[in-house]
C-alpha positions in Angstrom: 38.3 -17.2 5.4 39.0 -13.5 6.1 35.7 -11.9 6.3 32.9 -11.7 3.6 30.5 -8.4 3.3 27.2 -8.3 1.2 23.7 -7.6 1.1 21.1 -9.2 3.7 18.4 -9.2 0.9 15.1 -8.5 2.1 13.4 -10.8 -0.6 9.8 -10.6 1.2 10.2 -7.0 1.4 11.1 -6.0 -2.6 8.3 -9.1 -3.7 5.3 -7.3 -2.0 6.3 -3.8 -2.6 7.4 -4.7 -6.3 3.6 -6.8 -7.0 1.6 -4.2 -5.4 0.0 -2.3 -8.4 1.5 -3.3 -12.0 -1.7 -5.0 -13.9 -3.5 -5.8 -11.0 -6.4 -2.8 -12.8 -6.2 -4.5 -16.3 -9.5 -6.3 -16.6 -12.7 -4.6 -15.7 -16.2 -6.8 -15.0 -19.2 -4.4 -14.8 -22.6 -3.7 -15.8 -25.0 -6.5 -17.2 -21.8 -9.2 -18.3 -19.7 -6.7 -19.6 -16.0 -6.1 -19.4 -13.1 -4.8 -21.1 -9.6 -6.1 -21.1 -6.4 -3.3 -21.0 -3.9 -5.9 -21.1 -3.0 -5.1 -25.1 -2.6 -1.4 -24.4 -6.4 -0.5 -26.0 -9.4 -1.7 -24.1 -11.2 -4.9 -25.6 -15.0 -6.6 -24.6 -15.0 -9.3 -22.8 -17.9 -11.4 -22.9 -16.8 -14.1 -19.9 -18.5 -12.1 -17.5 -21.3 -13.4 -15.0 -22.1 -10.4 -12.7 -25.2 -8.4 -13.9 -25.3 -5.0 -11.3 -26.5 -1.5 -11.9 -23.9 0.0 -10.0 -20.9 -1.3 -7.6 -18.8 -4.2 -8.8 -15.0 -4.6 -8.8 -12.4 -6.6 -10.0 -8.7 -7.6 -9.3 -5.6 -9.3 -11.1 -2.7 -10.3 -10.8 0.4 -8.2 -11.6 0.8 -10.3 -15.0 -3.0 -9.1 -16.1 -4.7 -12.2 -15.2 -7.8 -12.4 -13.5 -8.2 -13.7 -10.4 -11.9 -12.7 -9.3 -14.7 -10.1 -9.3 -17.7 -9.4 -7.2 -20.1 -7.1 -7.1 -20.5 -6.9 -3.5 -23.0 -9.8 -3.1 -21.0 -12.9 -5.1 -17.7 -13.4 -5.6 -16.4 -15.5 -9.5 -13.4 -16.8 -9.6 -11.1 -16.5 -12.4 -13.0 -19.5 -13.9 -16.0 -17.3 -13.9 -17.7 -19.4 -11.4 -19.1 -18.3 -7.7 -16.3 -19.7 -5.1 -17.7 -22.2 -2.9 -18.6 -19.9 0.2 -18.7 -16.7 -2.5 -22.5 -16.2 -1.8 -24.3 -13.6 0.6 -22.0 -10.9 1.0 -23.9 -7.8 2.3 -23.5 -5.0 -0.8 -26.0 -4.3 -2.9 -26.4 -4.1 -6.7 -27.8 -0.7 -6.9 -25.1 0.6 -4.0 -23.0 3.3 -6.1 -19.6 1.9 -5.0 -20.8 -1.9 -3.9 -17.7 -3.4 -3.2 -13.8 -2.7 -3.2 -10.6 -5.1 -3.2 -8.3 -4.7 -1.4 -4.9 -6.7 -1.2 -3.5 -7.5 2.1 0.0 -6.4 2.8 2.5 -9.3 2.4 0.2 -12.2 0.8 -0.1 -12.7 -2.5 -3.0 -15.2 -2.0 -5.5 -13.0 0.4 -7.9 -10.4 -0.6 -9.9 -7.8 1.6 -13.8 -7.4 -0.2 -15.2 -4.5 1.3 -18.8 -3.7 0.8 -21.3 -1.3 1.5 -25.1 -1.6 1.2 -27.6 0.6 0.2 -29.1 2.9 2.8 -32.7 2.5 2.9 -34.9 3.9 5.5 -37.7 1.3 4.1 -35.7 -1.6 5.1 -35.8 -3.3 8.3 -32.0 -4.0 8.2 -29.3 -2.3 6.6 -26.1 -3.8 6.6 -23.8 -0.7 6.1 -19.8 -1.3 5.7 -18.3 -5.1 6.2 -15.3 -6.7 5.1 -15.2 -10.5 3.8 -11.5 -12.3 3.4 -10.8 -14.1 -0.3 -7.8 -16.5 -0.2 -6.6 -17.8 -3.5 -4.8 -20.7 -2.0 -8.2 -22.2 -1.2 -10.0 -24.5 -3.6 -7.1 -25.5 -5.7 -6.1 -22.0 -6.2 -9.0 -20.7 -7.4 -9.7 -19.6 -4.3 -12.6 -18.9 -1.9 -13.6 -16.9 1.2 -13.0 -17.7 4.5 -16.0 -18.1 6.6 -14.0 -16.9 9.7 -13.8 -13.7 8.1 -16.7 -13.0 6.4 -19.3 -10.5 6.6 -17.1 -8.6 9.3 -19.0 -5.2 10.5 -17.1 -1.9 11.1 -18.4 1.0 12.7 -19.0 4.0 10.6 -22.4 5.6 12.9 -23.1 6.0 16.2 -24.6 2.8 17.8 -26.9 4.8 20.3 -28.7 7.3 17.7 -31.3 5.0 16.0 -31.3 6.6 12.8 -27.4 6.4 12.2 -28.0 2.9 13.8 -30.6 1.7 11.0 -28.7 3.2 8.1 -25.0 2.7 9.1 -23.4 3.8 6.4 -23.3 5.6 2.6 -23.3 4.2 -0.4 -19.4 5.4 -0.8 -15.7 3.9 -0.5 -12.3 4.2 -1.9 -8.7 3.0 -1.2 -5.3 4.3 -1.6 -1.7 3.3 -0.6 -0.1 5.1 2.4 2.7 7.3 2.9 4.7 3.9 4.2 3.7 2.3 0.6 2.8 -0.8 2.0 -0.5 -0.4 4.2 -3.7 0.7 2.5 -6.4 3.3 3.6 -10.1 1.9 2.8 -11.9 5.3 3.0 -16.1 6.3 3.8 -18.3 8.7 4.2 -21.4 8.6 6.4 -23.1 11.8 7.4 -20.7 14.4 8.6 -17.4 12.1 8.7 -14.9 10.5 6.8 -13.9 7.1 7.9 -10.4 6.2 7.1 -9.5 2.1 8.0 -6.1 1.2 7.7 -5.2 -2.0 6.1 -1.7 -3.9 6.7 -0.1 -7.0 7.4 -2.3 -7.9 10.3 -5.4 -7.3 8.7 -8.1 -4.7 8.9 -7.6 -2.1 11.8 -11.3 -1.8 13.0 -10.6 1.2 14.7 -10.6 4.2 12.4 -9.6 7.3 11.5 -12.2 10.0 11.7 -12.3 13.4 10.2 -15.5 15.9 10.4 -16.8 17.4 7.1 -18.1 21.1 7.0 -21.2 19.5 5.1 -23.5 17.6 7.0 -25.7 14.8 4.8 -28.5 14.5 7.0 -30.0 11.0 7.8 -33.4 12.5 6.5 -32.5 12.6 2.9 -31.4 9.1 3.0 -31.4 6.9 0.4 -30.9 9.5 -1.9 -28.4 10.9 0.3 -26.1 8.0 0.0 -25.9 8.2 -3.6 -22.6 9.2 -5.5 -18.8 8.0 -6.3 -15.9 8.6 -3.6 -12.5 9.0 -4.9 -9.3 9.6 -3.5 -6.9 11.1 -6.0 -3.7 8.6 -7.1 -1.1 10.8 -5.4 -2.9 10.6 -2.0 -3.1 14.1 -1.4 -7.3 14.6 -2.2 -10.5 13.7 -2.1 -13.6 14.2 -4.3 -16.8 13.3 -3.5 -20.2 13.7 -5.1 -23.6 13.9 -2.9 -26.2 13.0 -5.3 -28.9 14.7 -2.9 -28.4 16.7 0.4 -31.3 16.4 1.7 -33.6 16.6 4.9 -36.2 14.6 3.4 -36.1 11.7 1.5 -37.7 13.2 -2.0 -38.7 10.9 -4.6 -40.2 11.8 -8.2 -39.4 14.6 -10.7 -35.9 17.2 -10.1 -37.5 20.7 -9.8 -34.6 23.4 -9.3 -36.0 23.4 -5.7 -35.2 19.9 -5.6 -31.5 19.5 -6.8 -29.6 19.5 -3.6 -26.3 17.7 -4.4 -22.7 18.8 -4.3 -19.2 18.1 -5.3 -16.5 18.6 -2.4 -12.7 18.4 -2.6 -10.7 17.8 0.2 -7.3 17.3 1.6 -6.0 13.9 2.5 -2.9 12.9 4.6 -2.4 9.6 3.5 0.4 9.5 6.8 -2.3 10.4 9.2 -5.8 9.1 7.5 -7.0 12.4 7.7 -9.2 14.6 5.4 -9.5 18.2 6.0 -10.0 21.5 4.5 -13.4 21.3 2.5 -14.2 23.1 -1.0 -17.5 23.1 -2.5 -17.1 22.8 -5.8 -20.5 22.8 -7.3 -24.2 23.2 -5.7 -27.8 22.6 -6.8 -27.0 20.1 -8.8 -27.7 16.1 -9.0 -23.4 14.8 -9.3 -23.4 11.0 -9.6 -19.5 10.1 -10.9 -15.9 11.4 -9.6 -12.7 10.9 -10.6 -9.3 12.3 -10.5 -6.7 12.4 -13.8 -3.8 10.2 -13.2 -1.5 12.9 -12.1 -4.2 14.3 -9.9 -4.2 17.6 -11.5 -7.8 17.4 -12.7 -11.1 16.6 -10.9 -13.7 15.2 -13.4 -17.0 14.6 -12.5 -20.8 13.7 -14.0 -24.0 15.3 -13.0 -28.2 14.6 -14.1 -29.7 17.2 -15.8 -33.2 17.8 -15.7 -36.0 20.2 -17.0 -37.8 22.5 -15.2 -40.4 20.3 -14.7 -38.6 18.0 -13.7 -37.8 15.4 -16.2 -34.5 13.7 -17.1 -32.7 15.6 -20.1 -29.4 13.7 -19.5 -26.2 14.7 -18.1 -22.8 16.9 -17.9 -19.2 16.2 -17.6 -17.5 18.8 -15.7 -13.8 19.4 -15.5 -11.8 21.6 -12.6 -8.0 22.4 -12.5 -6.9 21.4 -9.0 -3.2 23.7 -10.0 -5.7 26.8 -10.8 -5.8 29.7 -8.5 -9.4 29.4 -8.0 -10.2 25.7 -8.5 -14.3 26.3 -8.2 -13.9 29.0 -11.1 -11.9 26.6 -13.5 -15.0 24.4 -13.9 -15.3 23.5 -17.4 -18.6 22.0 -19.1 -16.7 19.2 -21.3 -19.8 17.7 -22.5 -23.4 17.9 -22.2 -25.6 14.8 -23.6 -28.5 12.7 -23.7 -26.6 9.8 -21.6 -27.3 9.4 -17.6 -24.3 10.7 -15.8 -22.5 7.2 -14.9 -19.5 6.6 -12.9 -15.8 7.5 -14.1 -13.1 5.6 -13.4 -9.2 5.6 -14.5 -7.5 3.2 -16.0 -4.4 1.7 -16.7 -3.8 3.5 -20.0 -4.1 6.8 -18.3 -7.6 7.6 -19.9 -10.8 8.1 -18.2 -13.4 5.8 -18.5 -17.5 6.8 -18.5 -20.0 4.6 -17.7 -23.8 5.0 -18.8 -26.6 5.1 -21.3 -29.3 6.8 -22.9 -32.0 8.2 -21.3 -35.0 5.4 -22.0 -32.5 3.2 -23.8 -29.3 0.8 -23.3 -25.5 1.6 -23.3 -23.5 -1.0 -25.3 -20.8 1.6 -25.5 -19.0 3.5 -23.0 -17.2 7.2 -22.9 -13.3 7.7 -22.9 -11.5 11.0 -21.7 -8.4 10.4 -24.1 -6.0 13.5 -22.6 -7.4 14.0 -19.1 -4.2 16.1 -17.8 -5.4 18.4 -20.6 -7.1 21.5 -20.2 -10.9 21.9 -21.4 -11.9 20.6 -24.8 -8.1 19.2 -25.3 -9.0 16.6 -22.5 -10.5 15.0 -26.0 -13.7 13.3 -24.6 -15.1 10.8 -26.5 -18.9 9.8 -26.1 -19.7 6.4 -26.3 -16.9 4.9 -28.7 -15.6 1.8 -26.6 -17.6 -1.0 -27.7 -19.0 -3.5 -25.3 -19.9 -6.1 -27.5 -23.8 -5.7 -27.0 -23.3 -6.0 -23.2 -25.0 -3.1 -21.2 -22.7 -1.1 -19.5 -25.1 0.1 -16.6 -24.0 3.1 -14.4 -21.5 1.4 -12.5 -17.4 1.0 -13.2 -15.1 -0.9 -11.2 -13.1 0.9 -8.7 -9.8 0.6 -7.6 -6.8 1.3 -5.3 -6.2 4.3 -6.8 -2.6 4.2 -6.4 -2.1 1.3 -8.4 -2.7 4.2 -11.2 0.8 6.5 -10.0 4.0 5.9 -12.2 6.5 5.2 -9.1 9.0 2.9 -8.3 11.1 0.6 -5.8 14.4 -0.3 -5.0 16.1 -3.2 -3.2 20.0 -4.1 -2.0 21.4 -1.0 -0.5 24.7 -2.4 0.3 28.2 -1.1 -1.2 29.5 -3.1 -3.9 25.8 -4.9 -4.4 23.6 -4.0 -7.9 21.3 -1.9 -6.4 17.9 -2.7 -8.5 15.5 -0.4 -9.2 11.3 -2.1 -10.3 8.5 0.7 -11.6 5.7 -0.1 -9.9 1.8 1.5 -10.5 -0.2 0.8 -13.5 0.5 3.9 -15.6 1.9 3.0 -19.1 4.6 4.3 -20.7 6.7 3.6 -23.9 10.7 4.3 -22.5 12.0 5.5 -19.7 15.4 7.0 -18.4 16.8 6.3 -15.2 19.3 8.9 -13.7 20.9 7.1 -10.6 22.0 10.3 -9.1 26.2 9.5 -9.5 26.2 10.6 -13.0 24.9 6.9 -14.1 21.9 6.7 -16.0 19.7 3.5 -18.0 17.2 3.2 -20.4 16.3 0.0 -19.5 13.2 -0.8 -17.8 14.5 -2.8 -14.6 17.8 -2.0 -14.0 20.3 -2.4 -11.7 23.5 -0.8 -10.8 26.5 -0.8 -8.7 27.5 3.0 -6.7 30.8 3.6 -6.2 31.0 4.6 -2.9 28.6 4.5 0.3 26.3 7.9 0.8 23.1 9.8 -0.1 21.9 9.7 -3.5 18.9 11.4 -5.3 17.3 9.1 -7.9 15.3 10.0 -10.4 12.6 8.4 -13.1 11.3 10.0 -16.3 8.6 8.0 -18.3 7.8 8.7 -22.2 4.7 7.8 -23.9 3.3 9.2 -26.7 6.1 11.2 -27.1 5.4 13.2 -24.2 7.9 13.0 -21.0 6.0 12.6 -17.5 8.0 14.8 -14.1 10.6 13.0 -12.7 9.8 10.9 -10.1 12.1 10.8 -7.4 13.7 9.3 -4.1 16.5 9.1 -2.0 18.3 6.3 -1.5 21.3 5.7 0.8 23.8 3.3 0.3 25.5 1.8 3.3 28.4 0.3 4.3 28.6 -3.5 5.0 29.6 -3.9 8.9 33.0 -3.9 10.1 34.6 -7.4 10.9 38.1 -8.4 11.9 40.0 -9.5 8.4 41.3 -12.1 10.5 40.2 -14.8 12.4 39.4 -13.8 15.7 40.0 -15.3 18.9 37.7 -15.5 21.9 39.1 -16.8 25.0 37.6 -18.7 27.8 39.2 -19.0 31.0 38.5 -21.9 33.2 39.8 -23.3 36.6 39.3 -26.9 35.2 42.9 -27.9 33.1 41.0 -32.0 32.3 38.5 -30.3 30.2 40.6 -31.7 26.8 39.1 -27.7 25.3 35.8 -28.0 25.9 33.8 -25.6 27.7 30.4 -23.8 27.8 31.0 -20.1 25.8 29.4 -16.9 26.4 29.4 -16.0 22.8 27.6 -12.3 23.8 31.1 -11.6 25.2 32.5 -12.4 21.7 30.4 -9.6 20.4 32.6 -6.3 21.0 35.9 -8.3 18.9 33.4 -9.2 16.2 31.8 -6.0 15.3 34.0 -2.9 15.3 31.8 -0.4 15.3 31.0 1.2 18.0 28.9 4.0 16.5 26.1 1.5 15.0 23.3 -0.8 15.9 24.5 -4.1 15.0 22.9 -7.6 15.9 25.2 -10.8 16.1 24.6 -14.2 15.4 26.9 -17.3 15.6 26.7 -20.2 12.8 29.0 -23.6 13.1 29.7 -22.8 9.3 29.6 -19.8 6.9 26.9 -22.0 4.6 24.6 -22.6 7.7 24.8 -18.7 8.4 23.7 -17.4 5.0 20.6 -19.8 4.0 19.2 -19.1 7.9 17.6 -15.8 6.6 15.3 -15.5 9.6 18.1 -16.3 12.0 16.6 -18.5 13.9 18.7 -21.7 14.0 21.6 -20.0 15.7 23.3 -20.7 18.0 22.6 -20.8 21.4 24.4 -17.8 23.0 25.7 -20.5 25.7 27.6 -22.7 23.1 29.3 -25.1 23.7 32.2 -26.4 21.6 32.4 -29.4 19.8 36.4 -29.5 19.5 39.1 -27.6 20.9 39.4 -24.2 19.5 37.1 -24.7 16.9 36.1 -21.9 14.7 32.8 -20.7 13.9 31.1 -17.8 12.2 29.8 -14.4 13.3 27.0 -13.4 11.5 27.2 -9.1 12.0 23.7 -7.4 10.4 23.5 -3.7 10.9 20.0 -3.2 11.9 19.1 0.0 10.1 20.4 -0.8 6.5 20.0 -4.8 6.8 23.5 -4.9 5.9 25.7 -7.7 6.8 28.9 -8.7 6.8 30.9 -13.0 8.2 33.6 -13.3 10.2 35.2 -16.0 12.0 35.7 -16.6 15.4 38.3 -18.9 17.6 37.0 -20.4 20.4 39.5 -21.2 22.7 40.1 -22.0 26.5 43.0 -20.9 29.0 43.4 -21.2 32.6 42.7 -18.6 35.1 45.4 -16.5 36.6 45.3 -15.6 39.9 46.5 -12.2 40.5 47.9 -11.5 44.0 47.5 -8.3 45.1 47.1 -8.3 49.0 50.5 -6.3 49.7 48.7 -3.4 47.9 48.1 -0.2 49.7 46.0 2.3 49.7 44.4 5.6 51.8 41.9 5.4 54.5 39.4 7.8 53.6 38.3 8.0 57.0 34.3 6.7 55.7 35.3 3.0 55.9 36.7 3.0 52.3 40.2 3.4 50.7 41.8 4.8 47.3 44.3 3.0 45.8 46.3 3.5 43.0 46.4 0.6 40.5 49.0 2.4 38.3 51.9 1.8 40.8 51.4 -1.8 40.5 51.5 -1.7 36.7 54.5 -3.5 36.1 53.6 -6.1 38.8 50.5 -7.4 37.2 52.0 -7.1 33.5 55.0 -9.7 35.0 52.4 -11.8 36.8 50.6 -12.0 33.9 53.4 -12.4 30.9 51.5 -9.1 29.3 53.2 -8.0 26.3 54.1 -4.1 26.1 
């Protein structure tokens, strides 16, 4: 063997970045046992459905489109529509507007984060505010069920001294969306006057979070009303809407005068690097908002608001619509519809439509509301009131909400080694019908998952154009670089050992480190060697750790074993065999050397003069 180069594959790495967000939004469980199904492209009732809540709920999948439970903040079913085991007394509420969230933890594809928020009442003795409870679908026979270690987990979203934040803790709000890394997840709130961003990775939930002051302050007084309204971050990370059903210093209760409509709709900026939300714009004022969403190229903020008489009495609700490219984004607002139904939550979906929640005022919603075009402008957003049928199953205010990335057309890319297919995996939820790949070498693909070989090592630019419906989305794209496998000798190499001991028959304790610099020639990288006693034994260790030890030693004379060279960076790697071999010491003698006094107690000498002396002691070659 000469030397071998290819790919370290980073198979853990491409499997959790390639699951996160395909179908994992493709079933919905929500009001009073309804659901819809978006598996088939359209959305279709289910009827399986055991949770019966007013408002929060949610619901997860698996990248396939199969269910694998759904809460609504309180109980947790498993995909067998039964409550798991230890599923019971979670601490949301079925009339919190955003109950519960799922969350997937970063490198599992068995463990789920529930996070929950109750409802903020100033009647109740306890409030429970913001918790996280741990699903793992391993349990149970792998249907899963929650782990009592972590359940029920409190995180701080108030002030523990102040006994009014103390005895609320928390809004009715949360959302989630990927970060800038793409593998951690922010799990976003709202209490008061601050957003609280948690970050969620492969250790688990950072209980210290990220917190950002709001212009607006929702003041404890209003509270519960206060609480009430939808959260959402948009899919491309960049903003926030949220809806304040009241802002309030007292906590009113009866009939909406004009005096009495408080609310407001806020965007923001988010820095889905940082966890930060800054830069507030009121969107709309006086007004009783409930529902917020964003379109699924976050270009659009939709959201619902009550309407009410003079008087006071219900008269149902508006959709609004504001174009976040417009100059002025409060003076694009756009009445889409105005109707008899309550406002309802909104929530995207994997078809790219808009989904409304809701029903008459005095009556029952077996239907909900679609937003067919919601990049579109105005009336060509092509609402649709009440046209998805539920099967006679109440559809209640609340829909199930989601990572909101798992909604962005994007994709991944693993094996960035020269003369290894490069593959390339669309990730996100958003359909499409065909797509074209342009690998940025003058290569392109029409094929879904492809792969492909580069030439030569460098930068390349890669981009991703999805059609459906005719219609071509913006190219999506990244740089990739392709790297080099590591340098090796071509030959085998040979590592000497010298020893004083001639009877040792070639045996002797190696200090393979020192092999290192005539294994790896380059100089210029950071490379990490480890040493196998056969090429096979090198390449199924792909966590390195049944090396060997760095003191080795041999089991023959000069036996040969194998380098394993990775280049840190690019996870690139390349084999190479190495020689082990032992040869007496020389003993060089010198002593008839001289050299200058320096006058300081030391001397120069000059070793060049006795260059051809140590060359013939030694039998150096030229």
């Amino acid at each position: 063997m000469a030397c071998i180069r290819f790919l370290l594959i980073t198979i853990a790495f491409f499997v959790a970045q390639s699951s996160f967000g395909q179908r994992e939004a493709s079933r919905w469980y929500f009001g009073n046992a309804a659901g819809l199904d978006f598996n088939s492209g359209v959305p279709v009732a289910l009827t399986d459905g055991q949770l019966n809540t007013h408002e929060g709920c949610s619901t997860i999948s698996d990248q396939n489109g199969n269910l694998l439970f759904y809460s609504d903040g309180i109980n947790v079913w498993n995909k067998a529509h039964k409550i798991m085991p230890n599923g019971t007394g979670l601490l949301g509420h079925e009339s919190s507007t955003q109950s519960a969230i799922i969350i997937p933890k970063e490198g599992s594809v068995t463990q789920y984060y529930i996070f929950t928020v109750d409802e903020p009442d100033p009647d109740e003795l306890v409030n429970y505010g913001l918790n996280y409870t741990l699903v793992d679908l391993s349990l149970n026979n792998g249907y899963g069920d929650v782990v009592t270690s972590e359940k029920n987990i409190p995180l701080l979203t108030y002030d523990p001294g102040d006994p009014g934040q103390s005895l609320l803790k928390c809004s009715e709000k949360i959302t989630a969306v990927q970060h800038n890394d793409e593998k951690s997840i922010w799990v976003i709130t709202h209490f008061l006057d601050s957003f609280y961003a948690f970050e969620v990775n492969e250790n688990g939930v950072n209980t210290n979070p990220v917190i950002s002051k709001s212009n607006t302050v929702v003041p404890i007084g209003g509270y519960k009303q206060n609480g009430i309204g939808y959260l959402k971050v948009s899919p491309d990370g960049k903003r926030i809407g949220v809806a304040h059903s009241q802002v309030s210093f007292s906590n009113q209760s009866g009939p909406k005068t004009p005096s009495s409509k408080t609310g407001k709709v806020l965007l923001y900026d988010f820095d889905a690097n940082t966890g930060k939300v800054s830069n507030e714009l009121s969107l709309l004022s006086n007004s009783v908002p409930y529902g917020i969403e964003f379109s699924p190229k976050s270009t659009k903020l939709y959201a619902t608001t009550n309407n009410y008489e003079n008087d006071g009495q219900p008269k149902g609700s508006s959709l609004l619509q504001y174009d976040l490219l417009a100059t002025n984004i409060i003076q694009s607002k756009v009445d889409i519809s105005t109707s008899s139904n309550v406002a309802g939550g909104l929530q995207l979906a994997i078809d790219g439509k808009v989904y409304r929640a809701g029903y008459p005022i005095g009556g029952a919603g077996f239907n909900i509301s679609v937003i067919e075009n919601p990049e579109s402008k105005g009336a060509l957003c092509n609402f649709k009131q009440n046209v998805v049928s539920l099967e006679q199953r109440p559809a209640e205010l609340g829909l199930p909400p989601y990572v909101q990335s798992f909604f962005l057309f994007k994709f991944e890319f693993a094996n960035v080694c020269h003369g290894d297919a490069t593959e390339f995996l669309i990730t996100g939820d958003a359909p499409f019908e065909s797509v074209i790949w342009d690998f940025g070498d003058g290569n392109t693909s029409t094929e879904t998952s492809p792969s492909h070989i580069y030439n030569n090592p460098g930068d390349y630019t890669v981009s991703l154009i999805k059609y459906n419906g005719g219609n071509a989305s913006d190219p999506i794209t990244k740089e990739i670089i392709i790297y080099d496998a590591p340098q090796v000798p071509t030959d085998v190499a040979e590592y000497f050992q010298c020893t004083d001991d001639l009877n040792t028959n070639g045996i002797s304790t190696f200090n393979l480190t020192q092999a290192n610099t005539i294994v790896s020639l380059d100089n210029d990288e950071i490379i990490t060697i480890f040493y196998y006693s056969d090429l096979e034994s090198a390449q199924q260790d792909t966590t390195n750790s049944n090396a060997l030890p760095y003191q080795y030693t041999n089991t023959e004379p000069d036996e040969i074993i194998v380098a394993k060279v990775i280049n840190a960076i690019s996870g690139c790697q390349s084999y190479a065999e190495v020689q082990l071999k032992i040869k007496p010491n020389k003993i060089l003698d010198i002593a008839n050397m001289k050299g200058c006094d320096l006058g300081d107690g030391t001397g120069a000498f000059y070793f060049n003069t006795q260059r051809e002396v140590i060359k013939n002691n030694l039998n150096l070659p030229e």
